[in-house]
N, C-alpha and C positions, 0 to 999 in steps of 0.2 A: 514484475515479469513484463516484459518488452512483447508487444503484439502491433499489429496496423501495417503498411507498406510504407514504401519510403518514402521521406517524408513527411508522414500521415503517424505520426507516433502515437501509443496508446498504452497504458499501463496499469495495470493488476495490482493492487497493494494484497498480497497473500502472507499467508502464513507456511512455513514451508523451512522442513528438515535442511541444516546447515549439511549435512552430508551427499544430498540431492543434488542434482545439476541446476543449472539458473532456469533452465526452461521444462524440468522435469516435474513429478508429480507433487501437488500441492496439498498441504492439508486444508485448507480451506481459504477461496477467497472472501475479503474485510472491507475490500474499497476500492476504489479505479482513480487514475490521474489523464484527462484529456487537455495537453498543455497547448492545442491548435482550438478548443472550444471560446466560447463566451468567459467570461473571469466568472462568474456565478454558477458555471455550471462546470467547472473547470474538475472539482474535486468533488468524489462523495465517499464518506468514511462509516462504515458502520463502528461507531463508539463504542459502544457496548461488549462487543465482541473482541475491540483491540483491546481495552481494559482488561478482559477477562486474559485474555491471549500473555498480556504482560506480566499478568500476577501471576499466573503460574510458570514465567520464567523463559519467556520469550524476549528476545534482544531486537528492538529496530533499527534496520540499517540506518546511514546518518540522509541517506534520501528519505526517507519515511520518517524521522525527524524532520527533517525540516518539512515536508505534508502536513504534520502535526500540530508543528508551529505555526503556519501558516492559516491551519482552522482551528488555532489555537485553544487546542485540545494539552490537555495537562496529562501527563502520564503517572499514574497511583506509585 
């Protein structure tokens, strides 16, 4: 989910009904992506949560793959 002004990007890693709008209600946010911060502070992912999220049958977009890869996080 796209947030911040222009420019200034900012991103929600959510979990959220494929029949919802891209900027509508979310079941729950998992993580943020700040692609203008420090490289250290760039991504924070709550793990636990996306595991749980995927085993019962959650799909990530191939942005949020490659997130995942990047904090090379394994997907169950």
């Amino acid at each position: 989910m796209r947030q911040g002004s222009k420019k200034r990007p900012y991103y929600r890693v959510v979990v959220q009904d494929s029949r919802k709008p891209r900027d509508g209600t979310t079941i729950e946010e998992v993580g943020y992506y700040h692609p203008i911060d420090a490289e250290e502070k760039q991504i924070s992912l709550n793990t636990d949560r996306i595991n749980y999220w995927v085993g019962v049958g959650a799909q990530p977009s191939n942005t949020v793959k490659k997130l995942l890869n990047k904090e090379k996080l394994s997907l169950n």
